[in-house]
C-alpha positions in Angstrom: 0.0 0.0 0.0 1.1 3.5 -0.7 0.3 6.2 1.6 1.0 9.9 0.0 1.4 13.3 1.6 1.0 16.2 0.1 1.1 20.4 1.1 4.5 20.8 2.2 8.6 20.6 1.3 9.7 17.9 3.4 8.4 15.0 5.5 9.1 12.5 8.2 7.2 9.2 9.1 6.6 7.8 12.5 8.5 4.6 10.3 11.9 6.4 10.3 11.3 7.3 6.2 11.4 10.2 4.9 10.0 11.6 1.4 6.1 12.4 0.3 5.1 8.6 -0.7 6.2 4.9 1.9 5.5 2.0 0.9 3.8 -0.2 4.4 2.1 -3.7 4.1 0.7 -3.6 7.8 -0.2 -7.1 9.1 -2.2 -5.6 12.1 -4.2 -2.4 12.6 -1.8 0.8 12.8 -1.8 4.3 12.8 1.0 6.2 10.7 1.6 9.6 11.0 3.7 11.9 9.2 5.2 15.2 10.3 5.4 18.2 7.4 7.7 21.3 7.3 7.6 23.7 4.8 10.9 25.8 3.6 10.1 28.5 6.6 9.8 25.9 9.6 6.7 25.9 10.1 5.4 21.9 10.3 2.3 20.1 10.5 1.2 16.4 11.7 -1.1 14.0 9.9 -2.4 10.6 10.6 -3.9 7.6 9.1 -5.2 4.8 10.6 -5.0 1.8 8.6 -6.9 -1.3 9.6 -6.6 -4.7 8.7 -9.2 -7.4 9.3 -8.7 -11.0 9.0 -9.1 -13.2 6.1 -10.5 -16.6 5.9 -8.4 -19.5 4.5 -11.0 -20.4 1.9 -11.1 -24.0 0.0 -13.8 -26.8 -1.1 -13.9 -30.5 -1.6 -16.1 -32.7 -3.3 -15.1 -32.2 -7.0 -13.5 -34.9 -8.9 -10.2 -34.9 -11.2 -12.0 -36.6 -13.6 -15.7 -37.1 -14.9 -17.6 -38.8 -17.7 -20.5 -36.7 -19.0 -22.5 -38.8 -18.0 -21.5 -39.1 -14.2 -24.3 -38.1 -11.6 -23.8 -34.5 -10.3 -21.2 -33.7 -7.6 -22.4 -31.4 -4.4 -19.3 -29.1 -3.2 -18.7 -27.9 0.0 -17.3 -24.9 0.6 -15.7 -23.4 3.8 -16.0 -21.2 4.9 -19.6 -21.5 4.2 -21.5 -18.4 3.2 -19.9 -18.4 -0.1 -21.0 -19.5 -4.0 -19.8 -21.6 -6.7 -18.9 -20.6 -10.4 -18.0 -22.4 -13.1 -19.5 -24.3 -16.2 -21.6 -27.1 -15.1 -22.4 -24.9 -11.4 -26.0 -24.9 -10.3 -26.0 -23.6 -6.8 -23.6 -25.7 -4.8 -23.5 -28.6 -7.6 -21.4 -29.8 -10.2 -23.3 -31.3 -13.2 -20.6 -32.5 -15.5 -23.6 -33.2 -18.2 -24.4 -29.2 -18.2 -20.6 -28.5 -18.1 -19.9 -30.1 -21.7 -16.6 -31.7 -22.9 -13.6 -30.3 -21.9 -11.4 -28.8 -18.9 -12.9 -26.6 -16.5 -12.4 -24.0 -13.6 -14.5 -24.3 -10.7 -14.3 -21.4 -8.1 -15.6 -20.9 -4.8 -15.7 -17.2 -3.8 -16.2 -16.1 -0.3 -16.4 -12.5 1.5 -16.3 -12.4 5.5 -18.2 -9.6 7.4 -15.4 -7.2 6.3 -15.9 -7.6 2.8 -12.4 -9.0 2.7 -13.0 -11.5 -0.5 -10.8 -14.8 -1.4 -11.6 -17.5 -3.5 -10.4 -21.3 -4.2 -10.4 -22.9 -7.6 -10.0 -26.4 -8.9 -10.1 -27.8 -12.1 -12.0 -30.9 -13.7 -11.5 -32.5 -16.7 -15.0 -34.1 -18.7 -14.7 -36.4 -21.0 -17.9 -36.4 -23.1 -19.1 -38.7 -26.1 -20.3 -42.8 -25.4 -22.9 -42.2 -23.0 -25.0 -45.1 -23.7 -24.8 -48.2 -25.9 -27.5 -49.8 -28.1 -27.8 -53.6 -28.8 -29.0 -54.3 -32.3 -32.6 -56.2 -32.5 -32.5 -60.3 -31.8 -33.0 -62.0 -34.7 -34.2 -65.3 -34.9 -31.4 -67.6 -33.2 -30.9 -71.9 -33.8 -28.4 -73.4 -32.1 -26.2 -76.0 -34.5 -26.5 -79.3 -33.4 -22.6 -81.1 -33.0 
């Protein structure tokens, strides 16, 4: 992240840096402040609090490496739950590999905690489509040969 200040000719962080523009990457809530003097001495302070939430560790299990189109459905489960599913083949928290078609695909469970901080997990799945049934021709009439 890159916090900016402007108004003034030089500036010094409560970090030790000096310059208009730090980069941070906070890993807990902090407040930076930043102290401004112009070319006459006069100086001014200004502080931003920067909060970080947690983020959920985000996954789901239930879909398979491999599927014939003509496989039953798969139902995923996502954690945390609260989240949704996208991909070909997806209908709410299912994988139909008939719907999804021939081919490799992306599933993707998304997820967004009470923070609105968002994640997702994705897996991949390959369906092999084509034979989905076989047909017998019609009997015909049958004698067996006699030895």
């Amino acid at each position: 992240m890159v916090l900016n200040a402007t108004g003034t000719d030089n500036y010094v962080w409560n970090t030790g840096e000096t310059g208009s523009q730090i980069i941070v990457s906070p890993n807990d809530t902090i407040v930076y402040d930043v102290v401004g003097t112009n070319q006459f001495g006069c100086s001014d302070t200004a502080m931003i609090t920067i909060n970080v939430f947690p983020s959920d560790q985000v996954s789901f299990s239930g879909l398979l490496p491999v599927y014939c189109q003509s496989d039953e459905a798969s139902p995923l489960t996502g954690l945390p739950e609260g989240g949704y599913f996208t991909g070909p083949g997806m209908v709410g928290g299912v994988f139909n590999p008939e719907l999804a078609g021939d081919g490799v695909h992306q599933i993707v469970y998304h997820y967004s905690n009470a923070y609105e901080c968002t994640d997702s997990a994705v897996h991949t799945t390959r369906v092999f489509g084509g034979l989905t049934s076989i047909e017998l021709a019609p009997i015909r009439q049958f004698a067996p040969t006699k030895p």
